[in-house]
N, C-alpha and C positions, 0 to 999 in steps of 0.2 A: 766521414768517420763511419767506420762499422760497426754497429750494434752486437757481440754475440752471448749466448746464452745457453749455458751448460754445451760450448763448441758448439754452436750452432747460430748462423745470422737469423738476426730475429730484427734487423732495421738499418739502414743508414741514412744520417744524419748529412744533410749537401747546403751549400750557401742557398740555396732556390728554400728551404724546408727554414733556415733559421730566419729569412727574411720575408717568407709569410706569417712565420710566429710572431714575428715585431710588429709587422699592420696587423695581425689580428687580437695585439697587445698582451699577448700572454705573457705572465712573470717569468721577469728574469732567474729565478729561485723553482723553476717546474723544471722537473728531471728530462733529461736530456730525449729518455724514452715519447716524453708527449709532444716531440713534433719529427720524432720519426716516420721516414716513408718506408712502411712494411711492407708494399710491393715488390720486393728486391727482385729485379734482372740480372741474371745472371748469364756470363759465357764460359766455357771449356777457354782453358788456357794457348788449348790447338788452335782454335780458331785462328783465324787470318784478322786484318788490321780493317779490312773492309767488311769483313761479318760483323766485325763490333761498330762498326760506323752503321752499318744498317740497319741492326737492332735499333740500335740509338735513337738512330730517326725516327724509325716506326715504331718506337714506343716513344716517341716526345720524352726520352729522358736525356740529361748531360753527364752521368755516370751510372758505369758498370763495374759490377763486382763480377773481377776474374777470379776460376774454380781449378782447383787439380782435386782429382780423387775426391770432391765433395765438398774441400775444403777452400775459403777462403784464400787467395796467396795475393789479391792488389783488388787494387778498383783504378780504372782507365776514366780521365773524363775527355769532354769532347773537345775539347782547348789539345790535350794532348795528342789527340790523332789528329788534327792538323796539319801536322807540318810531313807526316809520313803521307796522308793521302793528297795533298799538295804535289809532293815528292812524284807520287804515284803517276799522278795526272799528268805531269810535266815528262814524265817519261813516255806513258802511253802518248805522249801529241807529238814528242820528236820524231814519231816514226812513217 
């Protein structure tokens, strides 16, 4: 989930962020903002399917907020580029 504030991403919220909240026992009743991850990474929506896989990795994150013009338009996680860069792999070995 994406955080924004006055159109502007200011956090997102990822199953990894609500399930450290749980072991580190924080109320169920704290606003959604206090176990947001404020680091947001982000890519250009041009990119390729393998620029966001490689962010990914080298930032140890499992979702990115895609941008056009600045703005927010999806967040990719790394479960969904799977199966394109699978795709990918299989092609580059048939040859």
């Amino acid at each position: 989930m994406v955080l924004k504030e006055n159109y502007k991403i200011v956090g997102i919220v990822t199953e990894r962020d609500i399930v450290r909240a749980v072991s580190k026992g924080i109320s169920r009743d704290s606003p959604t903002f206090d176990i947001t991850s404020k680091n947001i990474i982000k890519i250009d929506y041009h990119k390729s399917v393998y620029d966001a896989y490689d962010i990914m990795m080298k930032s140890n994150i499992r979702h990115l907020v895609i941008e056009k013009d600045g703005e927010c338009v999806g967040v990719v996680s790394i479960k969904e580029l799977s199966k394109p860069l699978s795709l990918m792999l299989a092609e580059n070995m048939s040859y």
